[in-house]
N, C-alpha and C positions, 0 to 999 in steps of 0.2 A: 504494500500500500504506500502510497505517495503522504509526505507529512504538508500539509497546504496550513497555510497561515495568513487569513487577511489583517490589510492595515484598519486602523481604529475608526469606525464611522465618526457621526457627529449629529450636531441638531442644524437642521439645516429651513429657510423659509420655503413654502409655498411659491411652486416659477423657479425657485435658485437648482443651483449643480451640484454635484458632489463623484467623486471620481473616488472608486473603490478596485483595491488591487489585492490581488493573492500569490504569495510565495510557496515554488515548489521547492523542497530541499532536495529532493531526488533527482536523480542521473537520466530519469527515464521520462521526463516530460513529454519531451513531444511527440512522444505514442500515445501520446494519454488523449481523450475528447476533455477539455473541459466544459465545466455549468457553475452559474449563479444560481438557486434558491432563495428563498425567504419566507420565511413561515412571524405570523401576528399572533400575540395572545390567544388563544381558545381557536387557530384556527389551524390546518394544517398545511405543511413544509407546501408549497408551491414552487414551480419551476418560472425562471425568470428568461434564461438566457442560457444560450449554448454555442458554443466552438467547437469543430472538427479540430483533431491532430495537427492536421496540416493549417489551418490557419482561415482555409476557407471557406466551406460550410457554417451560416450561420442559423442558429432556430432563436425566435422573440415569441414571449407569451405574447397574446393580442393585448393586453393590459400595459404592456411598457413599449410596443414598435412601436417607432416614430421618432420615442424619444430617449430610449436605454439601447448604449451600441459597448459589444463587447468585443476586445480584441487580445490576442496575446503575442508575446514576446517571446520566441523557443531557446534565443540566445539566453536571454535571462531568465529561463524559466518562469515567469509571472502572466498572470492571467488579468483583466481590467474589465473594469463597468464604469462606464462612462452614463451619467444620468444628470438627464435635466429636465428642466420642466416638471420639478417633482412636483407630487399632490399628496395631501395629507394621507391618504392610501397607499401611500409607496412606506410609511413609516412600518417597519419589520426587524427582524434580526436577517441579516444576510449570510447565506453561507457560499463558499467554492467547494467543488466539488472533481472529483477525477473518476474517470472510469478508463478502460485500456480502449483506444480505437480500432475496431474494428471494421467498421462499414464507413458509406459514403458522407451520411451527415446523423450529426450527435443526437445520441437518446434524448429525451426530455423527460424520463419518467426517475422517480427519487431512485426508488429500487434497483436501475442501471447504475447507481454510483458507489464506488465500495471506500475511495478515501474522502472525508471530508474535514473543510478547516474548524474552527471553535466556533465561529459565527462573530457577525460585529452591525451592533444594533444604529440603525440609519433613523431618526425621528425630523419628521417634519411637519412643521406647525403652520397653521392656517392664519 
């Protein structure tokens, strides 16, 4: 399993950005598909965002296209969410996620993912 470590969200306004990154410590990233998640109090882990191994398969929930774009870095192993335009519904614990790439374009289902990071909670106020 891959050890993934996002950086520290924040409380961020309604409309503003916030740019969230995840560190692989492993050797073996860029086999990996990575995902964003994010699961609210009382509700459950939802998929946000996803990258193919290679860089270019991308999958968005309908809830964040438009305005959540994820990219990664295979030299530095890190993975990104770039989010703007947030809305008080975007506030959650975020997690990254790795699974080994196998196919053309990345799961979206929790279950397909076997390493994930601690999570880092994104609050945004109305």
């Amino acid at each position: 399993q891959e050890q993934l470590a996002e950086s520290v969200g924040r409380l961020v306004q309604a409309g503003g950005s916030l740019r969230l990154s995840c560190a692989d410590s492993g050797r073996t990233f860029h086999i990996y598909d990575m995902a964003w998640f994010r699961q609210s109090p009382g509700k459950e882990r939802e998929f946000v965002a996803a990258i193919s191994w290679s860089g270019g398969p991308t999958t968005y929930a309908d809830s964040v296209k438009g305005r959540f774009t994820i990219s990664r870095d295979n030299a530095r192993n890190t993975v990104s969410l770039q989010m703007n335009s947030l809305k008080p519904e975007d506030t959650a614990v975020y997690y990254c996620a790795a699974t080994f790439g196998m196919g053309y374009r990345p799961p979206t289902g929790v279950a397909r993912y076997d390493s994930w990071g601690q999570g880092t909670q994104v609050t945004v106020s109305s």
